[in-house]
N, C-alpha and C positions, 0 to 999 in steps of 0.2 A: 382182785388185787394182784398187782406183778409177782407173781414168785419166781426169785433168782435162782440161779442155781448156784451164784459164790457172791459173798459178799465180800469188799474190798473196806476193811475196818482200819483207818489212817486216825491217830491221834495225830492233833497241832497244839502246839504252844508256842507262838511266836516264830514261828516258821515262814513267815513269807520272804525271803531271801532265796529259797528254792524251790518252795509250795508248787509252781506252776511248772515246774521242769515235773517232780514227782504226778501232778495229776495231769498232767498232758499226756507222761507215761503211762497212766492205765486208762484213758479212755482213748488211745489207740493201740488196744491190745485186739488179737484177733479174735480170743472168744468174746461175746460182746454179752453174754445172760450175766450179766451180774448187778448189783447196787452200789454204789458206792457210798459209804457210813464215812465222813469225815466228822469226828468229834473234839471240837474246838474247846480246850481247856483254859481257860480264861485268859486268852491271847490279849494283848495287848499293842502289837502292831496292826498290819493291814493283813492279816492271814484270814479274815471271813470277810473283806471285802473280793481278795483275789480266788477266794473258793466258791465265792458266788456270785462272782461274773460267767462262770460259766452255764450255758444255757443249757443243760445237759439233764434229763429227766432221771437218770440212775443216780444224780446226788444226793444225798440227805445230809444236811449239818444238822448236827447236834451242838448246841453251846453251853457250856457249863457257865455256871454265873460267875466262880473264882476256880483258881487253879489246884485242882483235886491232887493232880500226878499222875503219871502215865498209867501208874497200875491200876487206881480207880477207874480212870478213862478209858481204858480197855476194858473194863468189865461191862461199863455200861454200854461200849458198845456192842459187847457180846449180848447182852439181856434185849438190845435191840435188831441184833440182827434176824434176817431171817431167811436167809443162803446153806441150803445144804453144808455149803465150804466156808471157814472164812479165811480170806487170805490178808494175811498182814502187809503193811504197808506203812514207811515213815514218810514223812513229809518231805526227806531231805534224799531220800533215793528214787532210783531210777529205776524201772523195768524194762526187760527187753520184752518184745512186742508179741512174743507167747509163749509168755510167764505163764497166763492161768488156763492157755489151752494145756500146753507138758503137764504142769501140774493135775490140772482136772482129768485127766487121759489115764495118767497114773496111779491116781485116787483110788478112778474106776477100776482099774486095771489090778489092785491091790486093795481091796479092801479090809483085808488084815490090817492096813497101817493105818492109824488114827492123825499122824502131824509126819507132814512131807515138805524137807525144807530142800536146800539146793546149794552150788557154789557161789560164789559170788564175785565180784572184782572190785576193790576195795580203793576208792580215790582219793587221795588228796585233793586240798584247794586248789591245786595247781592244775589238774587232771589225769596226773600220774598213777595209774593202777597196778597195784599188786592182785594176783590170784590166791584168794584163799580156797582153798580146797577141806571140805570135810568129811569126815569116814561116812560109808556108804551102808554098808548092811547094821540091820537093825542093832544085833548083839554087841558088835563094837563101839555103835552109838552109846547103848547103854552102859557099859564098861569104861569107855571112855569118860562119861558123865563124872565120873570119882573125882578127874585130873583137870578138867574144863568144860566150858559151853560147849557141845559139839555141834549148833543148829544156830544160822543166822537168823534173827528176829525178824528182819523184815522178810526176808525171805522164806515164811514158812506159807503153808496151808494146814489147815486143820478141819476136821470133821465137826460140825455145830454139836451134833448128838452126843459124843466123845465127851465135850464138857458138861453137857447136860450128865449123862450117867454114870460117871464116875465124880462128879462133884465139884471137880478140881479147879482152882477160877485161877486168876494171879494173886498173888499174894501181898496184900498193901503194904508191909512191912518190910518189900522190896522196892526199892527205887531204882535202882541201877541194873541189876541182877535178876529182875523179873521173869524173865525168859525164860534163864537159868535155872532158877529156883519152878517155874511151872512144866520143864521139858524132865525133871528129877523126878522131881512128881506121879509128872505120868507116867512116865517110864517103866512105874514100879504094877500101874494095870494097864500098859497099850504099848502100842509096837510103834518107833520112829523109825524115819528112813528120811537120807537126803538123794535126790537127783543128781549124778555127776556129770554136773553140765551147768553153766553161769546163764545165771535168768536175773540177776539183778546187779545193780553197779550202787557200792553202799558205800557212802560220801562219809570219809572223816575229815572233819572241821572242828577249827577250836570253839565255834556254841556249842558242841553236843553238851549234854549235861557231864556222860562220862570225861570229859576232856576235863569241867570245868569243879568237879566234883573226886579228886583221884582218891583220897585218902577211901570215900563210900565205897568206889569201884571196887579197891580191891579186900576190902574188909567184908563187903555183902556174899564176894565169891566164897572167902574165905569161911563166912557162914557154912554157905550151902556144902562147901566138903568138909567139913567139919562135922555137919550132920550124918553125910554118908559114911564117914572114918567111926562115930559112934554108933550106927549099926552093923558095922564089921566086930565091932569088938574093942574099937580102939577110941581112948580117950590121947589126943595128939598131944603131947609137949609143944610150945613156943618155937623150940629147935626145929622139932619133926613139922610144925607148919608150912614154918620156913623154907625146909626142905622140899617138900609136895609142891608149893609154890614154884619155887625156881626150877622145878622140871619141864615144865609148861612154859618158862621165860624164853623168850628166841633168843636174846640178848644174852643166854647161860653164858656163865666164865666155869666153865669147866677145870678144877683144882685135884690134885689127888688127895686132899682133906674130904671134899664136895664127895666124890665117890664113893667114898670107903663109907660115907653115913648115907648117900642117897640108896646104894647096894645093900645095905641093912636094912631101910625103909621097906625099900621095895618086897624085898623076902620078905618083911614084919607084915607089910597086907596081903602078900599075896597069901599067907599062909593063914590068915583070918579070914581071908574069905575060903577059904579048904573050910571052916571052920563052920562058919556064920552060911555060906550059902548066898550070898548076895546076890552074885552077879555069876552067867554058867562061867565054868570054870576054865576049860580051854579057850574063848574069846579073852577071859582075862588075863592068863597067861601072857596070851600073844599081847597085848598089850602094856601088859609091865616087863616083858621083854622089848618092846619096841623102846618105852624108857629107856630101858639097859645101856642098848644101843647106843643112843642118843649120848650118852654120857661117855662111851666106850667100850662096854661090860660087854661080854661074850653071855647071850641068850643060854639060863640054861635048860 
């Protein structure tokens, strides 16, 4: 039997609008050992007729009979993979052409790190790209986790064993936040790191589900720091949510109302976590300083 060395696990639901740009993109990647796991959640358009025209022996479809959701769907294709690696992959982006050589190169290269994601370039329908850039070394990943997603979903690789051993799968009670809620997770028994360098081109369009779903989007996030804020020590106010959120806004309007309570926040966790231990403490620092900043606040 083939054994890969990465598997390439693409969830579809109704994706054929850009199905064949995304797998065109990984079966002309340079490293060529891997499988590809597309798992078909009870699509409804032509998205497994356009995934099985291709002649290509690394496919496997998997078809679900009705539509699980993405988190189910991904697990199952995790229980089926069987690639050292698996590397994420949506139906609506695009990889550049050695995605999973960098990646796999650095896996090796680092085997402390269990989920290695990357930058990304961020499209509009039109084709206009933004460069998203994420924190790089592991500790800030993890610190940063408090404030936001700091790893693009499709853009990650992960170690198959990693979820086997520590248990961790996604979590069905996330739909939107998935990710999010599984990189938290881990984080707490494995070490993240992203590549600073754009290995994928990740298509916003008004089907995503996040587009079409706002109110989940940002309620699921809100979940997930809400839980990390309650192992600091801290049960958040309404207010104080609010606040944590709009730090993380690009869009911030910046007030000297806004400051005088974000500057309070910020001391109020930073000194829970002196406290609580959560996260090491000089990455955190520098990171609720880089807040400061942000806002205006002279680091102190």
């Amino acid at each position: 039997m083939f054994e890969p060395i990465v598997t390439v696990l693409m969830p579809v639901y109704n994706g054929g609008a850009y199905i064949s740009q995304a797998i065109d993109s990984v079966l002309s990647q340079t490293f060529h050992n891997f499988e590809f796991l597309i798992i078909d959640d009870g699509s409804t358009d032509n998205s497994i007729a356009v995934s099985s025209s291709y002649p290509d022996g690394r496919i496997r479809i998997l078809k679900n009979d009705k539509n699980l959701g993405i988190s189910k769907a991904l697990n199952i294709g995790i229980q089926n993979a069987r690639g050292k690696y698996i590397a994420r992959m949506d139906c609506d982006d695009v990889n550049a052409a050695e995605r999973f050589y960098k990646q796999v190169l650095f896996m090796e290269q680092h085997p402390e790190i269990g989920v290695c994601g990357c930058w990304v370039n961020a499209i509009d329908e039109m084709g206009k790209g933004h460069l998203w850039r994420f924190p790089i070394e592991p500790e800030q990943i993890k610190c940063q986790l408090l404030f936001c997603n700091t790893m693009a979903h499709p853009s990650v690789m992960l170690r198959r064993d990693t979820l086997e051993k520590t248990g961790i799968y996604y979590d069905a009670l996330f739909q939107y936040a998935q990710d999010y809620k599984l990189w938290v997770e881990l984080a707490k028994k494995i070490v993240l790191a992203n590549i600073p360098e754009v290995l994928v081109a990740y298509r916003l369009h008004s089907h995503q589900l996040s587009a079409k779903n706002w109110c989940e989007t940002v309620s699921e996030p809100d979940t997930i720091k809400r839980e990390q804020l309650q192992l600091l020590g801290i049960v958040p106010t309404k207010e104080e949510m609010e606040i944590h959120r709009q730090l993380t806004n690009a869009n911030l309007m910046v007030t000297k109302e806004f400051v005088q309570k974000a500057a309070i926040w910020l001391s109020k966790i930073e000194q829970a976590n002196h406290v609580a231990g959560c996260y090491p403490r000089i990455p955190f620092a520098q990171v609720v300083n880089d807040y400061r900043g942000i806002i205006g606040l002279v680091g102190d």
